[in-house]
C-alpha positions, 0 to 999 in steps of 0.5 A, spaced: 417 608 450 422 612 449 420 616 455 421 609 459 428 608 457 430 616 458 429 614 465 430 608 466 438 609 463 438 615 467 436 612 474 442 607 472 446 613 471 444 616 477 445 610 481 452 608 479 454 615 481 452 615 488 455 608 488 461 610 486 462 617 489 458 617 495 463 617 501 458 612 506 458 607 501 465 603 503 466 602 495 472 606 493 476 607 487 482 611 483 482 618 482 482 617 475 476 613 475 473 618 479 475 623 473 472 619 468 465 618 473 464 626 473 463 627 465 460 619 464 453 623 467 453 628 463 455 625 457 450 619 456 444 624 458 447 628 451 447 622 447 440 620 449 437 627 449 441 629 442 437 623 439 431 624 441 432 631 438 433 629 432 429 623 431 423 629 433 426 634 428 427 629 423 420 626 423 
């Protein structure tokens, strides 16, 4: 289950990083916002992993 989430939580961050950032798509936003987007990714990936981790190590 916890697998699942990881992906599935991955796959809507990956998602919201293409819709925002790749150029094709017509969706365009600030420059600040594009900023906050670069470290969102690897920010919600730490927080996922950095549970898991301790859930294992704990338990």
């Amino acid at each position: 289950m916890t697998y699942l989430i990881i992906a599935v939580l991955t796959a809507i961050v990956f998602l919201s990083r293409y819709l925002f950032l790749e150029p094709k798509v017509p969706l365009r936003i600030s420059s600040g916002a594009q900023r906050f987007l670069a470290y969102a990714s690897p920010a919600v990936l730490t927080a996922i992993w950095g549970q898991l981790y301790f859930y294992l190590t704990v338990s």
